[in-house]
C-alpha positions as a printed NumPy array, in Angstrom:
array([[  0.   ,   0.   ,   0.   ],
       [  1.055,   3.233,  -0.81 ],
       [  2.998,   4.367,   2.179],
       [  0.88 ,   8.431,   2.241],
       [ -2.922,   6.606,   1.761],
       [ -3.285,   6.831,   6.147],
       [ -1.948,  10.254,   5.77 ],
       [ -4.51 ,  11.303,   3.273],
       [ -7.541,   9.076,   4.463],
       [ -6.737,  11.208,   8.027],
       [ -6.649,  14.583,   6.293],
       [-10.296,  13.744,   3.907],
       [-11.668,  12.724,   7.355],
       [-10.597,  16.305,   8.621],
       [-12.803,  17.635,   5.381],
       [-15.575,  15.462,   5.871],
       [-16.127,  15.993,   9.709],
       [-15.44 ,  19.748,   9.535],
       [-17.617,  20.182,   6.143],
       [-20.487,  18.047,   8.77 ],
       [-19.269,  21.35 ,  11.468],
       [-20.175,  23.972,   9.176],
       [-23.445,  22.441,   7.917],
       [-24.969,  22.688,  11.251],
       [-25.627,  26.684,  10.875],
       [-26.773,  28.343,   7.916],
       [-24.29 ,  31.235,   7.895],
       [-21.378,  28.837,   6.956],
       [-23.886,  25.994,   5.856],
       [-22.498,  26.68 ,   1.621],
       [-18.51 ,  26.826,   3.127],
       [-19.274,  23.039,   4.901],
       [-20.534,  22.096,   0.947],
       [-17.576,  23.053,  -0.357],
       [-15.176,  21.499,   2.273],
       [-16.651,  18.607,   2.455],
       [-16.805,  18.461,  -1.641],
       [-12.892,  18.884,  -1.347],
       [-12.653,  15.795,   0.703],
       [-14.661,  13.886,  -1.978],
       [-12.024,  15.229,  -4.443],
       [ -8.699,  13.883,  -3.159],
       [-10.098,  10.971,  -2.157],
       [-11.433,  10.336,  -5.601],
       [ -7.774,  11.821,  -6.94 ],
       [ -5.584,   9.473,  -4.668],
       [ -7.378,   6.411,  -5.421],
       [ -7.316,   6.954,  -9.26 ],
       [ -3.364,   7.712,  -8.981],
       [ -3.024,   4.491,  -6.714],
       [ -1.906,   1.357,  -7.921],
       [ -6.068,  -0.732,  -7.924],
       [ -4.198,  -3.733,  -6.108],
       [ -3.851,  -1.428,  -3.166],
       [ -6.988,  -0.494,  -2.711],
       [ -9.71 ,  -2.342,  -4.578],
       [ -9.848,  -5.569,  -2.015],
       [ -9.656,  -8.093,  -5.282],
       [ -7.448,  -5.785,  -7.506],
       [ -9.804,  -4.797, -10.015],
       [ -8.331,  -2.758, -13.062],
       [ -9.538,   0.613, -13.096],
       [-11.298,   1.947, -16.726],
       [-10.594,   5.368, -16.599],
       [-12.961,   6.084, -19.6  ],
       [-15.741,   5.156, -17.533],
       [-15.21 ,   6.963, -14.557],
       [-14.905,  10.343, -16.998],
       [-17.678,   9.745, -18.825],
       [-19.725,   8.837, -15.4  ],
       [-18.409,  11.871, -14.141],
       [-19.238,  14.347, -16.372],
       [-22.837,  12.721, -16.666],
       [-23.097,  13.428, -12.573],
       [-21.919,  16.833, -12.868],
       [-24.197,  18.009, -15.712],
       [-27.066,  16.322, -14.186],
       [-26.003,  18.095, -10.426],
       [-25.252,  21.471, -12.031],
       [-28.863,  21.034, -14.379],
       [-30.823,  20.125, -11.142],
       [-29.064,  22.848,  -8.745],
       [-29.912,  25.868, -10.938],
       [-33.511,  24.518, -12.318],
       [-34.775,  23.415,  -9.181],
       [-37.561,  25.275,  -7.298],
       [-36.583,  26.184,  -3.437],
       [-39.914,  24.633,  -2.479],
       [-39.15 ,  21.878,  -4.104],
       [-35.518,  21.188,  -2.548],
       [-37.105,  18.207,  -0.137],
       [-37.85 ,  16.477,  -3.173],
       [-34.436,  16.822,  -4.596],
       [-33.013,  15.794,  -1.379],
       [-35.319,  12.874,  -1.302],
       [-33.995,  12.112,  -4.608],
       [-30.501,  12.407,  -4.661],
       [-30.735,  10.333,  -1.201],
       [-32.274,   7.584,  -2.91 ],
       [-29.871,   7.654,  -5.524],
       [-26.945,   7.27 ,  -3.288],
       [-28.635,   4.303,  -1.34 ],
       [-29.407,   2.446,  -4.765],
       [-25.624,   3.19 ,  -5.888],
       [-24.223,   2.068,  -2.726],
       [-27.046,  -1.207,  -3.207],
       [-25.673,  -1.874,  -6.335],
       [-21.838,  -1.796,  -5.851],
       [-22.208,  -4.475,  -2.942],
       [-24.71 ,  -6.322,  -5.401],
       [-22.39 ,  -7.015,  -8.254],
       [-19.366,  -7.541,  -5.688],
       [-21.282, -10.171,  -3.82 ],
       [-22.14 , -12.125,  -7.328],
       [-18.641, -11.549,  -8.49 ],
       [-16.928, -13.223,  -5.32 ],
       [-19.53 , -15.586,  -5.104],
       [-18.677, -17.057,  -8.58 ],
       [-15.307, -16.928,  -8.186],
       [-12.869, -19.393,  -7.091],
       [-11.109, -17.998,  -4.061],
       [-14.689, -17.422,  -2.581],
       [-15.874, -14.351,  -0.06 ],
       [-15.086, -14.966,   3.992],
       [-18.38 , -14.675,   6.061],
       [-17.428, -11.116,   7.49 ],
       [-17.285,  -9.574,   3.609],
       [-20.567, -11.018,   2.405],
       [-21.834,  -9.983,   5.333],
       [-20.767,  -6.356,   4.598],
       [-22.163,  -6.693,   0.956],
       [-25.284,  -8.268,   2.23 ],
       [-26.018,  -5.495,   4.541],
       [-25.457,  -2.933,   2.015],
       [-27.527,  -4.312,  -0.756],
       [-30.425,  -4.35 ,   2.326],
       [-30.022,  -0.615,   3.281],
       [-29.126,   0.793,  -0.005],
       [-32.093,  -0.75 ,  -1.931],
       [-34.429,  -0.05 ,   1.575],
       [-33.145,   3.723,   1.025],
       [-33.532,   3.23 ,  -2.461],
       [-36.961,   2.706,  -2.409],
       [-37.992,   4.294,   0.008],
       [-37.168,   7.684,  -0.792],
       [-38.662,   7.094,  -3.873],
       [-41.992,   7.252,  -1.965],
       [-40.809,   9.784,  -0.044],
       [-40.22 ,  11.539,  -2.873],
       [-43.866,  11.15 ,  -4.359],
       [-45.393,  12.032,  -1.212],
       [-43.657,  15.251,  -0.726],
       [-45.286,  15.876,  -4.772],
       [-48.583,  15.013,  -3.126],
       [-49.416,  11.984,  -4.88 ],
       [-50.417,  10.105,  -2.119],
       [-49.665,  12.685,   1.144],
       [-52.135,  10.455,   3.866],
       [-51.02 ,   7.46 ,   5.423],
       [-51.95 ,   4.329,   3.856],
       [-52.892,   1.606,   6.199],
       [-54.242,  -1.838,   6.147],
       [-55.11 ,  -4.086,   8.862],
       [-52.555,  -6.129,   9.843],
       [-50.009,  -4.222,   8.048],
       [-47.087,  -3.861,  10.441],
       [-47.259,  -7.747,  10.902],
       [-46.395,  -7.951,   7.275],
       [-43.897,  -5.948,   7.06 ],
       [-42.076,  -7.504,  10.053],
       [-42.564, -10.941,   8.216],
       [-40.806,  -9.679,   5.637],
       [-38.367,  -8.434,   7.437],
       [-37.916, -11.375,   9.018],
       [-37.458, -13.395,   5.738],
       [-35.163, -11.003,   4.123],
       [-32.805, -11.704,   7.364],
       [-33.046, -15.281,   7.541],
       [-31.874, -14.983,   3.568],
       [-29.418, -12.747,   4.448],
       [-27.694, -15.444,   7.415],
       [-28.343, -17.84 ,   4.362],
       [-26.062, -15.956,   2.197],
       [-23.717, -14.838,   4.988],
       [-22.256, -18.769,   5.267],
       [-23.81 , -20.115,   2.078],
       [-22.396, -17.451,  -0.627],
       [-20.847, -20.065,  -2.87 ],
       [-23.647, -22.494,  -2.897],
       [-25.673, -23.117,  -6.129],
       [-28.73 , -21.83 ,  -4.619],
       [-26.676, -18.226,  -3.888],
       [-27.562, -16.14 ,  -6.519],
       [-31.763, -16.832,  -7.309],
       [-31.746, -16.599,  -3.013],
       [-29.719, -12.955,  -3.14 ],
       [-32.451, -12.008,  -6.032],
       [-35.398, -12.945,  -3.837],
       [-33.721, -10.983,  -1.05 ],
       [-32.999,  -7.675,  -2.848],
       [-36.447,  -7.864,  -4.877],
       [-38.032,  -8.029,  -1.085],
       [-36.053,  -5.431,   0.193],
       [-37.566,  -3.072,  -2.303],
       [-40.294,  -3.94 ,  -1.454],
       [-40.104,  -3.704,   2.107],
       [-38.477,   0.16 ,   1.85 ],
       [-41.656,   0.65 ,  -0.338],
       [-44.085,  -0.811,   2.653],
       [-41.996,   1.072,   5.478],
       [-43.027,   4.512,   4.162],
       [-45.982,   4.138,   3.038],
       [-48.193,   3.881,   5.445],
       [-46.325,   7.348,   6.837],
       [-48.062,  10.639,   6.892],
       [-46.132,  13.223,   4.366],
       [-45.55 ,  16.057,   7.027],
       [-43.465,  12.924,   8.731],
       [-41.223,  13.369,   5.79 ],
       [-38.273,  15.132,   7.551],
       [-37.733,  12.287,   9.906],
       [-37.673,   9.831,   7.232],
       [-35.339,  11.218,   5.156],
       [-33.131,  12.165,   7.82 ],
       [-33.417,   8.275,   8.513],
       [-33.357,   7.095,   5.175],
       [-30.209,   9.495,   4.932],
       [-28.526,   7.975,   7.819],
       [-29.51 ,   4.487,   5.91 ],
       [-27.798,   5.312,   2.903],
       [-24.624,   6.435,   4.848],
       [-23.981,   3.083,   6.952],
       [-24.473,   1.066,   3.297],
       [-21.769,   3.126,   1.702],
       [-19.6  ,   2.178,   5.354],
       [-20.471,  -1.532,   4.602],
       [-19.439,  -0.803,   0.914],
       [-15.815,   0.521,   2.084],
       [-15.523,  -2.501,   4.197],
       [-16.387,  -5.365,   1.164],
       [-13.904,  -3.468,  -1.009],
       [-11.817,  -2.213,   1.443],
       [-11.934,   1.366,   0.775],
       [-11.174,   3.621,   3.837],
       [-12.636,   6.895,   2.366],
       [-16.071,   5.117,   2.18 ],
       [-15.807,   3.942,   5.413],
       [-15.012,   6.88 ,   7.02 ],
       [-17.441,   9.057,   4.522],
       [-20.25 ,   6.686,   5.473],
       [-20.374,   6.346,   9.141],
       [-20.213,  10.223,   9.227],
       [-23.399,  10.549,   7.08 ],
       [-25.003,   7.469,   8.895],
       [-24.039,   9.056,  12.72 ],
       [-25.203,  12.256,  11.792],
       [-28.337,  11.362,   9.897],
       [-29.166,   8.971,  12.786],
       [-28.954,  11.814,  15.382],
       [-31.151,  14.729,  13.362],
       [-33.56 ,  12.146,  13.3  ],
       [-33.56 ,  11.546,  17.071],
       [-33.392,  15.384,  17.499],
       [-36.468,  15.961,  15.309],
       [-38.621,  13.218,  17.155],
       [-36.975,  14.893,  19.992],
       [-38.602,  17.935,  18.733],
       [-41.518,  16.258,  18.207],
       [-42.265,  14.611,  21.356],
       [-42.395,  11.021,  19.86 ],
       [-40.477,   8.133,  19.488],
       [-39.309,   6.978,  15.954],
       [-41.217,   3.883,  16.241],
       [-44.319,   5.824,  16.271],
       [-43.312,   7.766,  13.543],
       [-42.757,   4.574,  11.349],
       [-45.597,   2.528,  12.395],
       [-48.119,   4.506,  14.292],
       [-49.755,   5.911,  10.865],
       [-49.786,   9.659,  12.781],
       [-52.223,  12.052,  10.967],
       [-54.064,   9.576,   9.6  ],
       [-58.129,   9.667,  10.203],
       [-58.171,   8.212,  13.872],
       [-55.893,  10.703,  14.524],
       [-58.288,  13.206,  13.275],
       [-61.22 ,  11.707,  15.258],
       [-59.444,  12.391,  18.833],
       [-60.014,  16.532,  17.679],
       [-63.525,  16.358,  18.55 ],
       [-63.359,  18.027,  21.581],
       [-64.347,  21.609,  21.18 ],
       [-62.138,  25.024,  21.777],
       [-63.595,  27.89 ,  24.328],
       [-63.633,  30.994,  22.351],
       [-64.156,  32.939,  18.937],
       [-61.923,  33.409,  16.177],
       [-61.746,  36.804,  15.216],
       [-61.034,  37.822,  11.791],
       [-58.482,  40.477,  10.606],
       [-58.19 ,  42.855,   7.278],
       [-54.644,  43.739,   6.162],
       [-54.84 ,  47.38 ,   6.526],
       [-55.282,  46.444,  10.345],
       [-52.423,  44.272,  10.344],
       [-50.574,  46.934,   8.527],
       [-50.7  ,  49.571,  11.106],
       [-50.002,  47.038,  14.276],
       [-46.666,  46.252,  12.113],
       [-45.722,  49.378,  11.005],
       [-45.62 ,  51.107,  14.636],
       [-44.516,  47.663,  16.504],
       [-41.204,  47.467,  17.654],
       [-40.636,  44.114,  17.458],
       [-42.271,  41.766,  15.158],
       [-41.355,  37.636,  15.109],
       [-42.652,  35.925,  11.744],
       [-43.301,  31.913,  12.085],
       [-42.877,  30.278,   8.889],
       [-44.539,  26.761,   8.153],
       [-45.574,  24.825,   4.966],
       [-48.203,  26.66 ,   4.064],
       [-45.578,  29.692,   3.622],
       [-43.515,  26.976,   1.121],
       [-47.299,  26.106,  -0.824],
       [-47.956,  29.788,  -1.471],
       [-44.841,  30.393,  -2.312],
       [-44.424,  33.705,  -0.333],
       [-40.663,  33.467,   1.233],
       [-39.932,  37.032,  -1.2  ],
       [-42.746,  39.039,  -0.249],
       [-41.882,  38.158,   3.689],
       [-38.455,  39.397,   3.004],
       [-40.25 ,  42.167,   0.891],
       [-42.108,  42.794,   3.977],
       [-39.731,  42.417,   6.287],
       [-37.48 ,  45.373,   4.728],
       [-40.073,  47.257,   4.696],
       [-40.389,  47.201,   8.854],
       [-36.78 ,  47.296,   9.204],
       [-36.708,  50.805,   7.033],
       [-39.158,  52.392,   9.672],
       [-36.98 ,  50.944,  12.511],
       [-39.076,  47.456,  13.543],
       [-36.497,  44.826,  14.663],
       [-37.409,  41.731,  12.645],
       [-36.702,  37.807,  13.422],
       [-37.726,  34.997,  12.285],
       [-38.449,  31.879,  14.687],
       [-37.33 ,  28.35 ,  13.238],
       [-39.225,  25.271,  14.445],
       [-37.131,  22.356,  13.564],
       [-39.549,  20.737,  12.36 ],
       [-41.288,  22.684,  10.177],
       [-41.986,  22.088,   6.808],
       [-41.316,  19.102,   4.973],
       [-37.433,  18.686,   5.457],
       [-34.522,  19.145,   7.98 ],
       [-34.175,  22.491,   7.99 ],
       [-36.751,  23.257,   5.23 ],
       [-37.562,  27.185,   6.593],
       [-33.782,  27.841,   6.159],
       [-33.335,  26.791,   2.914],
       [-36.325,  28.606,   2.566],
       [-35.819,  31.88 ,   3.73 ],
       [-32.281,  32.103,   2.019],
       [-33.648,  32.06 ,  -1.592],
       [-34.67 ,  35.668,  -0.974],
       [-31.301,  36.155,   1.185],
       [-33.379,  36.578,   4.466],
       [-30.002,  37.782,   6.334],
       [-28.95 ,  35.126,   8.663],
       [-28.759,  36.392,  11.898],
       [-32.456,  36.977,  11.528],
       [-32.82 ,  33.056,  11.843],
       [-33.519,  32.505,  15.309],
       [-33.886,  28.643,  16.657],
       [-37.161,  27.759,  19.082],
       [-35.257,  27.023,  21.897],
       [-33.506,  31.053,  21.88 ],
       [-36.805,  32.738,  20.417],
       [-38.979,  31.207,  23.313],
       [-37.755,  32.68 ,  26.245],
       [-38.349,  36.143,  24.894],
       [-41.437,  36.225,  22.94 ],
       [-43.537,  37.483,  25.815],
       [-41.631,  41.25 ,  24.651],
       [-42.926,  40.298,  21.064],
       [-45.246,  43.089,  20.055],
       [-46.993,  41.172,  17.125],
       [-45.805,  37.743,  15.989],
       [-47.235,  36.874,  11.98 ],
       [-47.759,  33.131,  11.823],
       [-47.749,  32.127,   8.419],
       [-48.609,  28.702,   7.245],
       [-47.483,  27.401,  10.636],
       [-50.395,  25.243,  12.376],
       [-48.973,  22.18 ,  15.367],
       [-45.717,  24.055,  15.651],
       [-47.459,  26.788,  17.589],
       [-50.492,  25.075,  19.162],
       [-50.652,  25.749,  22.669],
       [-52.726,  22.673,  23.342],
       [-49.209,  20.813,  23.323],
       [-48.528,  22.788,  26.819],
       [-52.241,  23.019,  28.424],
       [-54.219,  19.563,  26.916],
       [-52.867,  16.533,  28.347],
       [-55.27 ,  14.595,  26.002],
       [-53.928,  16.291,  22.727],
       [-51.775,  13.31 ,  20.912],
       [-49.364,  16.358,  20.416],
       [-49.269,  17.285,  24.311],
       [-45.647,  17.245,  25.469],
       [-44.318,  18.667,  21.977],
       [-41.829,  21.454,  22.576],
       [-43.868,  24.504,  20.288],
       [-42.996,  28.157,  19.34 ],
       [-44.86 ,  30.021,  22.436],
       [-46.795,  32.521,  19.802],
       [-49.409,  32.805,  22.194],
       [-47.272,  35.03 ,  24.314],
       [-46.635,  37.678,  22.008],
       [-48.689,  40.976,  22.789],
       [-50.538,  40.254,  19.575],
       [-50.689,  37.246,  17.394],
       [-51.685,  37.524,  13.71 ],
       [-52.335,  34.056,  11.758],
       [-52.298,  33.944,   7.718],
       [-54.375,  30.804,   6.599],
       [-56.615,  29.939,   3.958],
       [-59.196,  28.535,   6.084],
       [-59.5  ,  27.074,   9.496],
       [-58.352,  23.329,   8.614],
       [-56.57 ,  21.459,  11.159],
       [-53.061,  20.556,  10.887],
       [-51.425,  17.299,  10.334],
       [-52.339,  16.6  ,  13.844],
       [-55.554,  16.107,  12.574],
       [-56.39 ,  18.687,  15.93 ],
       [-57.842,  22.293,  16.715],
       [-55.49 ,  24.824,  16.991],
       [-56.035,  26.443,  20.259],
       [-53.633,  29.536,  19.242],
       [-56.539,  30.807,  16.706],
       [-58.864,  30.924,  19.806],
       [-56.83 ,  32.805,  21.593],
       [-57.628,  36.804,  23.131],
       [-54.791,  37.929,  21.863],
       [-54.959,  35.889,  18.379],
       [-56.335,  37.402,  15.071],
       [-57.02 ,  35.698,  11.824],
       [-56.126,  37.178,   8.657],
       [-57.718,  34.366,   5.656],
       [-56.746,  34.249,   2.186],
       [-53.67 ,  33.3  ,   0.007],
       [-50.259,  33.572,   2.283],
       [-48.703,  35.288,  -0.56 ],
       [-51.67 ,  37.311,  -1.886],
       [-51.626,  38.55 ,   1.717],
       [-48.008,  39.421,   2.465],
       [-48.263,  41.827,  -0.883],
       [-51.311,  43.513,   0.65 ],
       [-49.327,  44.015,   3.771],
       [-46.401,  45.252,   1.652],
       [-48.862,  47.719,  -0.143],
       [-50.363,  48.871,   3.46 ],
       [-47.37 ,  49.029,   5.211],
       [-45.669,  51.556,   2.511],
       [-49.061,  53.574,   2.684],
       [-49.224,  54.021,   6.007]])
């Protein structure tokens, strides 16, 4: 082995882990890209330059032409999708590109384990294990954030549920294991390859079952998990061909995509086993809103809203989905310059879970380059929005319901929520009064404090625009 590949496997793990680092906050979110893309680089250098008996575990010859033409077919496809893309509809890109990287990593350990199984020297038990347990997660990621994908379009947003339906799919589960321990100490028999076939085909399947009967505004968690899925079948990967870059590149993406999802159930108040197989939002969800709300709702034009803006002092703005549907994120920042010429200090308060991926409001709000210090987390906003003279709500719905504090029945109680209903004055942009995911009443629009102003989100933020200048 070439005596500098520790050396430079240490220094791409630098890159990768800081290039994770900068990620976590928006303001250096695009410099943790482009580290982390410089990893990628000299691994993907180094290896090409090394001799393929030093790092390929069976010393495959390398076809250059291949790997350029592949390439160059990524980049134009990246580049194409980076500058065409929407910024509502980045969760479906990520959805997609995630899948993509689980059904690569799927396929690499598919065609190893056939190769080595068909060949003479054989695969030990530990390496088909590896390949095994990559073609499981990369097709399960495959798959599944294919349907991930197409729920986030709103082809099929609702749960879909069937009696009996998590016994299935832990049957199947439990056959695509015992094929797997099959494999793991049978991978030369004559009975190998139609048993691995049988075994991938069902774990399609399966990643096709797992998210299905999930609601769509669940999405963030499962791609998050699905992400962290992808990342431990590139790990296995590295270990069948014994390649330390994917190793290392893969149990950073599978760590970190494994924690964001525990931090957004966190956020959430649930465990991830009820987001996978409790169906949440689904219509016996909806049933346990019955209970009524004390109180009226009372309406709001947006030359009222105008003037309790334009002389506040403070003003918080909660973005949710419905902000991302109406497509309003310029006319906020539109409206948000507009307060900040007469003086108003603006913020904006981040729920992370809002919207339909990790850290969907960001992404969000920096299309119309919503400065970043603006961008204020729950857990700092909170403590001070009892000082908030008016806080606009827009599209938001269970990330501000205050029955997640006061109703111990709610099947949302115990969530940790933006505490609107503190603000001096609370002003909430829907289109009508439907319930959120939750299925539940909001008990924010019930509120004394709490007006509503109905219509379009973005149709609404103009007339504020208009009013504000006017006034």
């Amino acid at each position: 082995m070439n005596p500098t590949f520790p050396l430079i496997i240490i220094g791409v793990a630098v890159l990768f882990i800081n290039g994770i680092k900068f990620l976590s906050s928006p303001k250096t979110a695009r410099k943790g890209n482009l580290v982390a893309a410089a990893g990628m680089l000299i691994a993907f250098i180094f290896l090409l330059k090394t001799d393929g008996s030093s790092v390929w575990s069976h010393g495959w010859s390398i076809n250059y032409t291949l790997i350029v033409i592949a390439t160059i077919i990524g980049l134009v496809i990246g580049a194409t999708g980076a500058y065409s893309v929407k910024m509502t509809a980045m969760p479906q890109m990520v959805a997609m590109f995630n899948g993509l990287g689980g059904g690569a990593a799927a396929l690499v350990a598919s065609l190893e384990f056939i190769r080595g199984s068909h060949s003479d020297v054989g695969i030990t038990a530990f390496i088909a294990g590896s390949m095994l347990f990559a073609t499981l997660i990369g097709s399960l990621s495959f798959s599944g954030s294919a349907i991930a994908y197409l729920k986030l379009e709103g082809k099929f947003e609702k749960p879909m549920t069937f009696t009996g339906q998590n016994i299935l799919n832990g049957l199947i589960l439990l056959v695509i294991l015992g094929l797997c321990v099959f494999l793991t100490v049978n991978a030369s028999s004559t009975n190998a390859t139609a048993a691995f076939i049988i075994m991938f085909s069902l774990a399609l399947f399966f990643g096709v079952a797992m998210v299905m009967p999930i609601g769509g505004a669940d999405m963030p968690v499962v791609i998050s998990l699905l992400n962290s899925f992808t990342g431990l079948a590139v790990a296995a990967d590295g270990f069948a061909i014994n390649n330390l870059a994917m190793v290392v590149a893969g149990t950073l993406v599978g760590s970190s995509g494994t924690l964001l999802t525990l931090l957004m159930c966190k956020a959430m108040n649930r465990p991830v086993t009820n987001v996978l197989f409790g169906a949440f939002g689904s219509s016996g969800s909806a049933a346990a809103a019955a209970g009524g709300v004390a109180g009226t709702v009372k309406p709001i034009q947006a030359d009222e809203v105008a003037l309790l803006l334009a002389y506040a002092q403070r003003v918080v703005v909660v973005p949710g989905y419905g902000m991302a549907v109406a497509q309003a994120q310029h006319s906020v920042r539109e409206l948000s310059d507009e307060l900040g010429k007469r003086g108003v200090e603006v913020q904006f308060a981040i729920h992370p879970v809002a919207g339909r991926m990790p850290g969907h409001m960001n992404v969000l709000l920096a299309e119309p380059n919503v400065p970043y210090d603006q961008l204020i987390e729950m857990e700092a906003i909170n403590p001070s929005m009892d000082r908030v003279d008016v806080c606009l709500v827009i599209g938001a719905n269970d990330v501000v319901n205050p029955a997640a504090r006061e109703d111990k029945s709610s099947p949302i109680y115990g969530m940790p929520i933006i505490d609107a209903d503190h603000c001096k004055t609370v002003i909430v942009m829907k289109r009508s009064m439907a319930a959120g995911f939750a299925g539940i009443e909001n008990h924010l629009f019930y509120k004394d404090n709490t007006r509503m102003l109905f219509g379009d989100a973005k149709a609404s933020l103009n007339a504020l625009v208009t009013a504000v200048k006017a006034s």
